[in-house]
Each structure stands twice: as structure tokens, then as C-alpha cells.
N, C-alpha and C positions, 0 to 999 in steps of 0.2 A: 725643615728643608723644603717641603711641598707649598710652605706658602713663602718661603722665600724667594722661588722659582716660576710661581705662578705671575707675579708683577712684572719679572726677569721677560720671560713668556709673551706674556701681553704688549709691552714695549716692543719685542722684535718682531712680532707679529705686524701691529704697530707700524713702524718702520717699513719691511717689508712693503706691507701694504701697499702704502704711500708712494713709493719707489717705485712700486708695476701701477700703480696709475698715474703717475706721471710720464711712466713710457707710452702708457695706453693714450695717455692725449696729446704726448709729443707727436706719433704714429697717424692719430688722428688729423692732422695739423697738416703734417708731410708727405703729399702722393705717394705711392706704396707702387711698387712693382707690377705690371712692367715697363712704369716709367712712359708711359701714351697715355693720352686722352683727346677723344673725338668733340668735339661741340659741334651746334648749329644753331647760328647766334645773327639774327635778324634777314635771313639771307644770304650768309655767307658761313662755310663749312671751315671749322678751321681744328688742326692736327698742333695737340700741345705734346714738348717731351719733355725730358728731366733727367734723360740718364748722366749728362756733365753739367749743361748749366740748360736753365729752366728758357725755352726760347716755342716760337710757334712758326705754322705755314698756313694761310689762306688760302681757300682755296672756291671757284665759281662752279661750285658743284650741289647738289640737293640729297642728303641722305636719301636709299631708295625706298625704306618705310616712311620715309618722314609725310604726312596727311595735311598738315597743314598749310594756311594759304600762303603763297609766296607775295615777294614786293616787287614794285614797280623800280625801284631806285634800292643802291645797297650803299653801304658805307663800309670800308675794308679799314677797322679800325689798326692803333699800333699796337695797342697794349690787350691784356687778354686778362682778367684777375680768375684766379681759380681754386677751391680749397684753401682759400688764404692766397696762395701764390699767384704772383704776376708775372705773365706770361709777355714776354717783346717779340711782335709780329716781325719776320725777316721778309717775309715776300708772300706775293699774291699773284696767283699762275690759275688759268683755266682748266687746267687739268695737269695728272701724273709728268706730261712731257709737257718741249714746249717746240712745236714746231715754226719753221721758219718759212717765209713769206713763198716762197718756190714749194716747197712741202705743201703749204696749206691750201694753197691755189690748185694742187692736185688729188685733192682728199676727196673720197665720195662722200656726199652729204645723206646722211638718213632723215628719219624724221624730227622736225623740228622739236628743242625743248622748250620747255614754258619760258625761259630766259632770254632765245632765241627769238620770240616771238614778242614777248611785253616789256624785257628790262631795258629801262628807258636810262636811267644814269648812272653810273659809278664813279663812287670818291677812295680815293686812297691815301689816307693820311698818313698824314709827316713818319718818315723814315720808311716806309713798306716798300720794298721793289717791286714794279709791275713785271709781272714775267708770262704778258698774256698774247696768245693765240686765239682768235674769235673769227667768226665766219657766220654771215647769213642771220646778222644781227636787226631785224626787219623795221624794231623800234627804237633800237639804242641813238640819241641823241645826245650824249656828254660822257666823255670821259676825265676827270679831273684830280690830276696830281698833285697836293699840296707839296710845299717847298717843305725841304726840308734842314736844318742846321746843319747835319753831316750830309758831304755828297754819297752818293746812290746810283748803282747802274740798275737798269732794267733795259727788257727785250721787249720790242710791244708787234706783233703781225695780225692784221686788220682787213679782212679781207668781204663785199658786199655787204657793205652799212651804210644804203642810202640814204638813212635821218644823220647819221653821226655828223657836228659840228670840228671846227677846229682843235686841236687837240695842244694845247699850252704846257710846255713843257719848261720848269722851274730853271734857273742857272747851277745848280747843284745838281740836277737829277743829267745823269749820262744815259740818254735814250734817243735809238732811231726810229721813229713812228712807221713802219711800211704799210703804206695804205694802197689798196687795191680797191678798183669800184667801189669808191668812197667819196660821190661825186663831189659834196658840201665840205668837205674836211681837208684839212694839210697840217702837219704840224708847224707849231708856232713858237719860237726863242725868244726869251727874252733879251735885248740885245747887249746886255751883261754876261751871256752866255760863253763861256768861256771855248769850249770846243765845237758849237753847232751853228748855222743858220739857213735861212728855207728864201730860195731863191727860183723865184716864178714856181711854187710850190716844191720844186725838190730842195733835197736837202745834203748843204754842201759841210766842206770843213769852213772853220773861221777866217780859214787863207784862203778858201778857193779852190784849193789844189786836188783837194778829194773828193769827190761824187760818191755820195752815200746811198742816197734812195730816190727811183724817180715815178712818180706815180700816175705821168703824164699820159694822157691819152689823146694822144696824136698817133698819123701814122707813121710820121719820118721825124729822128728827133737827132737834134742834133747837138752833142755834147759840147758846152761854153768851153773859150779857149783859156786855155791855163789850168785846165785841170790833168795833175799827173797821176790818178791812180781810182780806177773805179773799183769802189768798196763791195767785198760780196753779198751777194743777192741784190744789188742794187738794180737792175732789172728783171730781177728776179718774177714772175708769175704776170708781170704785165699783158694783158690780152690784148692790146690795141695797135704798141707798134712793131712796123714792116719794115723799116729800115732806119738805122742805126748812124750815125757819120763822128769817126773819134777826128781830134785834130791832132797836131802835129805833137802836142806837148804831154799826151799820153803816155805812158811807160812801161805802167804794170794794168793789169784786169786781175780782179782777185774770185778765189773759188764760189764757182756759182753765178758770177754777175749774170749771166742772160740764161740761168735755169729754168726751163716751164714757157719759155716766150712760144706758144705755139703758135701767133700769126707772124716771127720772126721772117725775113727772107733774105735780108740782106745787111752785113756788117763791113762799114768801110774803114779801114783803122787810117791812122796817120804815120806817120816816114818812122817813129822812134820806138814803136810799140816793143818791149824788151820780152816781157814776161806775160803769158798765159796760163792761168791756174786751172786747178780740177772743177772739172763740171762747169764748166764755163757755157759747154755747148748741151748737154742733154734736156733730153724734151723739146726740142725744138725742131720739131718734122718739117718745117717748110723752108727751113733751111739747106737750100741745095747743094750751093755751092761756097767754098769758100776760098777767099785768098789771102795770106799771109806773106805783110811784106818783107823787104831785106833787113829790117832791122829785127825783127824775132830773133830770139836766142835759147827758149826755154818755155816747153810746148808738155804741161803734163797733166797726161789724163784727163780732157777736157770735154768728150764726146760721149760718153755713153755708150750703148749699148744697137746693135741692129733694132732692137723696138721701140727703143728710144733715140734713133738718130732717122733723120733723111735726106743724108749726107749721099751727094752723087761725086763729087770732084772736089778734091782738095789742093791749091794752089800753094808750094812752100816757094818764095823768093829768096828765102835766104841763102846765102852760102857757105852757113854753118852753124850749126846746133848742138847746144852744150847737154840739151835733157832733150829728148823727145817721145814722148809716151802718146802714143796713138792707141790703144789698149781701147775696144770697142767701137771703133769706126767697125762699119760694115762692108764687108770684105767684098761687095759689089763698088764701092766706093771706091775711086780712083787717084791715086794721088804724086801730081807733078811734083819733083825738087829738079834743081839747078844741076847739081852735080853726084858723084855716086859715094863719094862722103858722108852727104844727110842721108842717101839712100842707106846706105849700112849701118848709120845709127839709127834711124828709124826702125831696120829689121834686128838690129842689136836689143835696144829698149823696148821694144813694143812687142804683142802677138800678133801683128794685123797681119792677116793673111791677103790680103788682096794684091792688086797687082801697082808697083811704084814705080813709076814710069821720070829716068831722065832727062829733059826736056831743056 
């Protein structure tokens, strides 16, 4: 019996065996829990996962032990191979958030990083979204987007990059370049571009009609005629201009357009302006006064705050408002309407305490 059981034995053992090492290097093969893994791979920090499907995020950042020398130029690849697996890079963002051209133009700067000061170009190849925020980029001279087969949105705010060149943006990729004290650069469409084109350097829709971003550094500028809708943050953080002139064929102003304008003083709208969005008006101290004409219909949340307004007199024309949110005007702040209709929906909608005088 003992040596019939002894071969019986040996076989399942055997077996057994074979079985847990084959999991042992299936296991090996397979990232193992908890599904992250960090690299830092020529220059660029990049975050892999794997808890549904195996994908990655770029990222312009320097591990904080990392000792070694950094590069002049990076390349934000798409793919990423790792333990066997391949990793597909979804986007490349300069840090955890991503702030917007009025945000960034407001940000205290500390001291500069090694990036800040030497990294001269970045490529982002085919498919990676750019989802970058940079400021005070002292050497950076190229930004470059390769085209990609499938379209792509990315967010790009650019703010004090006096080498930075033109910034060429693919017909597939959906990007608006906000460039701020970027004397050498504008973005640039291909004229196959389906939704964008850059027009005396700003940048309009394909029709005309929508004013996206204007990087102009003039001080009175005066919005082309036929456009009906300025896009948010579109003068967002501009330091230059003082007076503003919409024409007649305006409509809407969307949240934020004249965010951060602190040498702002003066916005002249035209006869049809319908609609004003939130934060249109905050951070803009030199803005004294303003007037709004009879065709306004819908006024929300657009001011900000006593520390962030310096707002003396507010002119309403209209002789009727379907929204009005004054919420943050500074209750030193004065403000005409026509008749006591807007007045009461003004003190209906709003908390402004100040005084609303029927004129």
C-alpha cells in the first residue's frame, strides 16, 4: 500500500507544485495592489493605475528626493510600458490643479524652480491632453503639440514667458492658448481647423462671432464687429488694457471675461448686450464706474467682493431685469435704475446693502 501511494503522493505534489508557480508568475507579471505606481522618466513625473483599466497622468513636476540632473527640453510621451504592461498617457498638467488665466495672473510667485528657470521646450505627443498652467517660465522657448488621429481638448494658461514662440495648435486638438506677457508668442491654427482661428493675435471662433482670448497689449481695445459672445476669461488677467469698446452686435459676456483686469477703467458695451455672467467684474479696482445699457436683462453675480471691487456708481438703463444679483458690490457703491421695479428686484435677488437710488 505504502509504495502504491508513495508515486500517487509524488504526482500530486507534482501538480500542486506547478499550479502555485504558475500563479507565482502569473502575480509576478500583474501589478499587485494598490493598483499606483509613480515613475520619473526623463524629466517628466508620471502616475500609473490599474484599478479598471491600466491608463496614466503626466505630470511637470520633480519627485522631492529625486538628486539627479534635470533636462533642458522634456518629451511627455503617450505610452508608458511597465512590469510588462502598457500604460496610455491621458493628459499632462503642471500640477495637482489646473488654474485659469485670471487665477494665475493672481497667484503669489515664490521662488523659482529649476524648470522655471532652464526648461527650454516641451513636446507632447500624439493623443496626451495638455492641461498646463505655467508662469514665469524665464527660458521656455517651444511649446509643441503633435497632431493627433483622435480629437483632443486641452486647457493651456501661459502667463510671463518672454522667450516662448508661437504655439501651433493641430486641427484635432480643441485648445485655447491664454497667453499673458508672452511678448513673441500667439497661438497659431491650422487653417483646416475646424472650431478656432487667431485674428491680429486673438483668438476668435471659425465664424467670427465669438471672442475667446485676447492677449493684446494695448490700452483701449476695441472688440471686431460681429462678434456676439465674449468667451470666459477672455480678458481675463490682462495687465495692459484701460478701456474696453463692445459694438453693437454683442449679446452675451460669459463668466469671468474681464476677471483680474487691474489697469481696467472703463467698459463701453453696445445697444444689445442681453446677458452678464458671474465674475465678469471682480478684481478690477480701477474700475469706478459703470454703466449698463437698456438692453441688459440678466446681471448675475458679477462683482465680487468690497476687496475686490472699486466700484463707486453703478448705472442700470434698463427698464427691466429678469435676474439681478448684485451680491458683493460694496455697499459704498451707488446704484441708479430707471424705475422701482429693478429697484425691488435688485433688493429681492441681491444682499447689497447700499443705497439704490431711482433716477
Amino acid at each position: 500500500m505504502k509504495k502504491v501511494l508513495t508515486p500517487l503522493f509524488s504526482a500530486v505534489f507534482l501538480l500542486m507544485f506547478g499550479f502555485f508557480f504558475q500563479l507565482s508568475a502569473a502575480a509576478a507579471r500583474e501589478p499587485v495592489p494598490p493598483f499606483q505606481k509613480d515613475l520619473f522618466i526623463d524629466g517628466v513625473y508620471y502616475h500609473l493605475s490599474w484599478a479598471n483599466v491600466a491608463g496614466a497622468t503626466a505630470y511637470l513636476q520633480v519627485p522631492e528626493d529625486y538628486t539627479g540632473e534635470l533636462p533642458d527640453e522634456i518629451t511627455v510621451r503617450n505610452e508608458i510600458t511597465w512590469d510588462g504592461i502598457t500604460f496610455e498617457v491621458n493628459s499632462f498638467s503642471s500640477g495637482d490643479s489646473y488654474d485659469s488665466i485670471g487665477h494665475l495672473t493672481k497667484r503669489k510667485t515664490g521662488a523659482p524652480t529649476y524648470y522655471q528657470q532652464h526648461l527650454k521646450k516641451i513636446t507632447v505627443e500624439e493623443g496626451v491632453s495638455p492641461l498646463l498652467s505655467l508662469s514665469h517660465y524665464e527660458a521656455l522657448e517651444e511649446i509643441i503639440i503633435e497632431s493627433s488621429s483622435q480629437t483632443i481638448q486641452g486647457n493651456m494658461s501661459l502667463w510671463d514667458c518672454p522667450k516662448l514662440k508661437d504655439i501651433h495648435v493641430p486641427s484635432n486638438v480643441d485648445l485655447v492658448p491664454h497667453l499673458r506677457d508672452c511678448p513673441n508668442a500667439s497661438a497659431v491654427y491650422t487653417p483646416e481647423h475646424p472650431k478656432y482661428q487667431t485674428i491680429d493675435g486673438d483668438i476668435y471662433s471659425k465664424n467670427g462671432k465669438v471672442l475667446y482670448d485676447v492677449p493684446a497689449t494695448t490700452k483701449k481695445y476695441t472688440v471686431r464687429k460681429g462678434v456676439e459672445r465674449i468667451e470666459s476669461n477672455a480678458f481675463a488677467g490682462n495687465g495692459s488694457i484701460k478701456k474696453i469698446f463692445l459694438p453693437n452686435s454683442v449679446r452675451k459676456i460669459k463668466s469671468g471675461a474681464f476677471f483680474n483686469m487691474q489697469k481696467l477703467k472703463k467698459v463701453k458695451y453696445g445697444n444689445n448686450i442681453k446677458k452678464i455672467y458671474g465674475k465678469c467684474f471682480q478684481r478690477t479696482p480701477n474700475l469706478k464706474v459703470l454703466t449698463l445699457p437698456a438692453s441688459v436683462r440678466q446681471i448675475t453675480s458679477s462683482f465680487g467682493t468690497k476687496k475686490f471691487s472699486g466700484l463707486k456708481k453703478i448705472y442700470i438703463n434698463s427698464p427691466k431685469l429678469n435676474k439681478a444679483d448684485f451680491s458683493g458690490v460694496p455697499k459704498t457703491c451707488k446704484i441708479y435704475v430707471k424705475n422701482n421695479a429693478v429697484k425691488n428686484m435688485i433688493r429681492k435677488q441681491s444682499n447689497f446693502k447700499g443705497q439704490i437710488i431711482v433716477k
